[in-house]
C-alpha positions in Angstrom: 11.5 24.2 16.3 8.1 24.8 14.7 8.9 28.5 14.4 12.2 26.9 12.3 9.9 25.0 10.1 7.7 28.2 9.6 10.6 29.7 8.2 12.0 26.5 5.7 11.4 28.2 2.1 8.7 27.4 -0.1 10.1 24.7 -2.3 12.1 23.1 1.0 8.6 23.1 2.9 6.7 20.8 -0.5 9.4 18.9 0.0 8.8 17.8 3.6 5.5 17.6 3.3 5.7 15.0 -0.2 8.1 12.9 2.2 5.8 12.9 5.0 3.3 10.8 2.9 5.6 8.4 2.3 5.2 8.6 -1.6 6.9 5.2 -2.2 3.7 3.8 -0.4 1.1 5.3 -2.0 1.5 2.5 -5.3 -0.7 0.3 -2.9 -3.4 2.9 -3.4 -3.7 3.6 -6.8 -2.7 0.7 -8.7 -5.4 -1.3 -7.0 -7.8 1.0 -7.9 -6.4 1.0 -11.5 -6.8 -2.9 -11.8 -9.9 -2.9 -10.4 -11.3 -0.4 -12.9 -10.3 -1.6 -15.7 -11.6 -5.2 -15.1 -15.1 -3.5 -14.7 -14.0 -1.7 -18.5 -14.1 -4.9 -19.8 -17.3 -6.3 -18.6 -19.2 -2.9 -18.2 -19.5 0.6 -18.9 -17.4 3.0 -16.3 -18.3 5.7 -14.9 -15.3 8.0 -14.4 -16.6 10.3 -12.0 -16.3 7.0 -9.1 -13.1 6.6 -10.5 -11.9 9.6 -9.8 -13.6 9.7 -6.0 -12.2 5.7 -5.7 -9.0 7.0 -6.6 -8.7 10.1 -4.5 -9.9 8.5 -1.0 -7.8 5.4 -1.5 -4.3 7.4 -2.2 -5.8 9.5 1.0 -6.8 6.9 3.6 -3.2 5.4 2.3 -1.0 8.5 3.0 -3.5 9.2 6.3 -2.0 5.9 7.3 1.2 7.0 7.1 0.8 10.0 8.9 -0.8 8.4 12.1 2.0 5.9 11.9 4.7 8.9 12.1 2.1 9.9 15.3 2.0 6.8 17.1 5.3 5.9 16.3 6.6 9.5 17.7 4.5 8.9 20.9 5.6 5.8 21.8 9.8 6.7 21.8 9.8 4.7 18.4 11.2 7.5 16.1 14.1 10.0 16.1 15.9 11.9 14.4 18.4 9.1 13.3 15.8 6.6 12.5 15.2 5.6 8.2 12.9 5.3 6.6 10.2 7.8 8.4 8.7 11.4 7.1 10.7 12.7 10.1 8.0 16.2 10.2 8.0 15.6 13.9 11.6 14.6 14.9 13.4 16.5 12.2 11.5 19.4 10.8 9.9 20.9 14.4 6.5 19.7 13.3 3.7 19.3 16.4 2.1 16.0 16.7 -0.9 17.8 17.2 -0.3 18.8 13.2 0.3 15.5 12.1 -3.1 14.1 13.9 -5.0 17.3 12.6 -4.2 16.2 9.1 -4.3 12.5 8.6 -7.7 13.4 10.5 -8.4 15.9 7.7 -7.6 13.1 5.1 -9.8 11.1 6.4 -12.6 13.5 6.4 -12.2 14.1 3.2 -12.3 10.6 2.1 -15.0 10.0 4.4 -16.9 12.2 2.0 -16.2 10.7 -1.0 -17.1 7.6 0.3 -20.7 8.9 1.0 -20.5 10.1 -3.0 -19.7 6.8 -3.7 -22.4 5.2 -2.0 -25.0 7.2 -3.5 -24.1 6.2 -6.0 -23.6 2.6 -5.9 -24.3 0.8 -3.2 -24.6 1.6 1.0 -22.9 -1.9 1.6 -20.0 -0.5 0.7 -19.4 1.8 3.3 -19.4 -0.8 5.6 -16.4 -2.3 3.7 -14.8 1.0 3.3 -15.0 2.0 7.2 -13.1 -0.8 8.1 -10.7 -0.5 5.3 -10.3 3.2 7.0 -10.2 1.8 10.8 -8.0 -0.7 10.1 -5.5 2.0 8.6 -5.6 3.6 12.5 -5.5 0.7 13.9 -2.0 -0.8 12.1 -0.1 1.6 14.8 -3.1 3.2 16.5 -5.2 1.8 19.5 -4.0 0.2 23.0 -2.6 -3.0 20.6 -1.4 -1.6 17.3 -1.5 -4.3 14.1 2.1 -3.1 13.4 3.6 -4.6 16.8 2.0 -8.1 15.5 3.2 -10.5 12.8 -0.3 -9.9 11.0 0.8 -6.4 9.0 1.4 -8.4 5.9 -1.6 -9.9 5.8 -3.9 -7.1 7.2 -2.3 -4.8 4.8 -2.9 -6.8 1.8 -6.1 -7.7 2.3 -7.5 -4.2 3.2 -5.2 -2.3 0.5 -4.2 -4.7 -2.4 -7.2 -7.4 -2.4 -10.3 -5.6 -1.2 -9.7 -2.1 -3.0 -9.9 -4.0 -6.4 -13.1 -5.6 -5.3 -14.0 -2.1 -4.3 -13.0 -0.4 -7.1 -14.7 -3.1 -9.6 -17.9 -3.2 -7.1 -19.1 0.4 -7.4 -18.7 0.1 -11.3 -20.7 -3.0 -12.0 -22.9 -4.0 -8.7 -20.9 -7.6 -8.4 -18.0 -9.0 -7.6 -16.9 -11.5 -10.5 -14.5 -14.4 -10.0 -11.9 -12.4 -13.0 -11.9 -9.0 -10.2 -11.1 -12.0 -7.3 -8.3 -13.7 -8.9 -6.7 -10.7 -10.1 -6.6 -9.7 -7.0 -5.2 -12.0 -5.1 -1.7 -11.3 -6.4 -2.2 -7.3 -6.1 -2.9 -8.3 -1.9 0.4 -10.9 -1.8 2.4 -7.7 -3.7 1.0 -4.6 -0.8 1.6 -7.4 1.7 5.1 -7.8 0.6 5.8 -3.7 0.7 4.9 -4.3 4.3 7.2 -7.0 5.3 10.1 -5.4 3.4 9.6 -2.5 5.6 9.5 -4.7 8.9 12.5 -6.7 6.9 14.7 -2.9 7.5 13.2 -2.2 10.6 13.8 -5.7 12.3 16.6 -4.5 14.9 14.8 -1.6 16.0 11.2 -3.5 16.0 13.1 -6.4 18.1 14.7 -3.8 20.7 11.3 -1.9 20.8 9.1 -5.5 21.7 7.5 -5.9 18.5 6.6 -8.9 17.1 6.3 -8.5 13.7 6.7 -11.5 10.9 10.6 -10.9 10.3 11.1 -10.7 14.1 8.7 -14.3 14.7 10.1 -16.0 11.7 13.8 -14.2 11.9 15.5 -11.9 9.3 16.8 -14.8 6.8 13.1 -16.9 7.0 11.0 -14.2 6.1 13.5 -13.0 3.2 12.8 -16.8 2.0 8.9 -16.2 2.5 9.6 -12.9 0.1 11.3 -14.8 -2.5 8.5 -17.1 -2.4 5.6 -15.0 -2.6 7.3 -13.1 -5.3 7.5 -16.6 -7.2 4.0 -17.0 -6.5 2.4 -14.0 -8.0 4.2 -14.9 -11.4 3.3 -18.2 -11.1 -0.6 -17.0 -10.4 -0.8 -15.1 -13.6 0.2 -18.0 -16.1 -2.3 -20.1 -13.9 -4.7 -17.7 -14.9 -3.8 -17.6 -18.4 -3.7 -21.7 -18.7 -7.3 -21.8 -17.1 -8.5 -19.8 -19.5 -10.2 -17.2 -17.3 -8.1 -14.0 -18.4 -6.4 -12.7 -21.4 -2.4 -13.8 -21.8 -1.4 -10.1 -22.3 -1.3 -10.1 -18.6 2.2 -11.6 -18.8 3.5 -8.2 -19.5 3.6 -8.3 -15.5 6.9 -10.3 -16.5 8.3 -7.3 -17.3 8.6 -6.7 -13.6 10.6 -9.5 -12.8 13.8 -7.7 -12.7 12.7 -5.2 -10.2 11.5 -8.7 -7.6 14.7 -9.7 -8.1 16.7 -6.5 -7.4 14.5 -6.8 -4.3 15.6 -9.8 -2.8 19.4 -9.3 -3.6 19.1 -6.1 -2.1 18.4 -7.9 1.3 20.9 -10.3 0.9 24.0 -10.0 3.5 22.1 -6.6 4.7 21.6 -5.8 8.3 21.8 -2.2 8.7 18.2 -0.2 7.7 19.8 2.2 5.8 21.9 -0.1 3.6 18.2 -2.1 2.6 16.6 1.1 1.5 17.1 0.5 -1.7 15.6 -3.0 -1.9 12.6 -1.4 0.0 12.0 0.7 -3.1 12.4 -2.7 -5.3 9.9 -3.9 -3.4 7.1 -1.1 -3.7 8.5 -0.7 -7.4 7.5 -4.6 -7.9 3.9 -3.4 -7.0 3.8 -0.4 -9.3 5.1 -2.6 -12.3 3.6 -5.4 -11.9 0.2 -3.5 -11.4 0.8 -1.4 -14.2 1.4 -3.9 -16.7 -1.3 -6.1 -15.7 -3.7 -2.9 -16.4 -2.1 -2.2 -19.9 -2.2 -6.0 -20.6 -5.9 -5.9 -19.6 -6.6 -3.0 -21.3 -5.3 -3.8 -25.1 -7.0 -7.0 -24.3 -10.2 -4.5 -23.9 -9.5 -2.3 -27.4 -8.7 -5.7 -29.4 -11.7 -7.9 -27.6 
């Protein structure tokens, strides 16, 4: 088989190796890094060079994740060649494990070094923050009890990838951590969290059959489509709490715009019990995060140019 992927032509082979990242996941990367960021615009100077390093290791460690998630879930019987929703290098395209290691390794590496560029040239407490950020991202399917077979994904997830990158991200800008770079946050964590449980949401069969206990498989399929519905509520609600306390600029409510794409989300889980029937609401789901993000950052930023 691996002689058969040697072989795949050029443009077939970029192609494998883009879906092996998992591209649809990588919006919990960037965007955080993106609201952080600009937050710190507002209050401070930037400095773009630690943007650009921020942004690079988070989109890595995020795809890295991914990639020892196709490993571990490879190892363990979890994948095959039927199975939605995965890269598939291993159980479709004749890639070795040992391959798939070896790089999300390598991505970590290299983030590891950006993280030291980083602390030079901010702060050393950070690394501390950003190694566990990095061994949590092994540990969601790594280690003797992975966080992926327990209901705490969600939370883990958003908290490492959607709350604390921000705080990150604003952090190595500015040298504090303001209550505006908390608050936005907390809606960016709820949104990553959310990307997680949709994927447990298509996965909860297989996950069930397999012994994990993730939220959708403790709370059942139709409870935690209710605790989506309701989280999505909550991060609209959030904003215009925001706005009516006075502590950030009402151009955030572009995020509205992104209310179409929440909704396509939960009506694409509706009724659905095969995994590749609730692709598509998967995608609503990570798209939520994207727009949402997105047009909180251009909100915040016009609110920067007119200020």
């Amino acid at each position: 088989m691996q002689k058969e992927y040697d072989e795949l032509p050029l443009k077939r082979t970029w192609k494998i190796w883009w879906e092996l990242i998992r591209p649809h996941t990588l919006t919990a990367a960037f965007v955080p890094v993106l609201l952080g960021t600009v937050i710190a615009l507002i209050e401070d100077e930037v400095n773009w060079l630690l943007f650009a390093a921020m942004m690079i290791a988070s989109i890595l460690i995020q795809a890295a994740t991914n990639l020892f998630n196709e490993y571990y879930d490879f190892k363990r019987g979890l994948d095959t060649e039927e199975s939605v929703g995965i890269g598939g290098g291993i159980v479709r395209h004749g890639m070795t494990p040992k391959l798939i290691m070896t790089l999300a390794l390598g991505m970590y590496g290299i983030s590891l070094l950006l993280g030291i560029y980083i602390c030079a040239a901010s702060s050393w407490w950070i690394a501390v923050v950003g190694l566990v950020c990095m061994l949590v991202g092994y540990l969601y399917t790594g280690g003797p009890l992975p966080i992926s077979y327990t209901p705490f994904g969600e939370l883990f997830s958003g908290l490492f990838m959607g709350f604390l990158i921000i705080l990150i991200a604003y952090y190595i800008q500015t040298g504090t951590v303001s209550s505006m770079a908390v608050l936005i946050a907390v809606p960016s964590g709820v949104l990553v969290g959310l990307i997680n449980l949709s994927n447990n949401l298509r996965d909860h069969d297989g996950d069930k059959a397999h012994g994990r206990k993730t939220m959708p498989v403790v709370m059942g399929r139709q409870n935690a489509l209710t605790f989506m519905s309701i989280m999505f509520a909550v991060c609209y609600v959030w904003i215009v709490g925001l706005i009516l306390l006075g502590d950030v600029t009402p151009w955030i409510l572009l995020a509205f715009l992104s209310i179409p794409k929440a909704l396509a989300a939960i009506k694409g889980f509706v009724g659905k019990t095969e995994a590749i029937t609730m692709v598509p609401a998967m995608k609503a789901t990570a798209q939520t995060n994207t727009f949402f993000g997105l047009l909180m950052f251009i909100g915040l930023l016009i609110h920067y140019f007119i200020q």
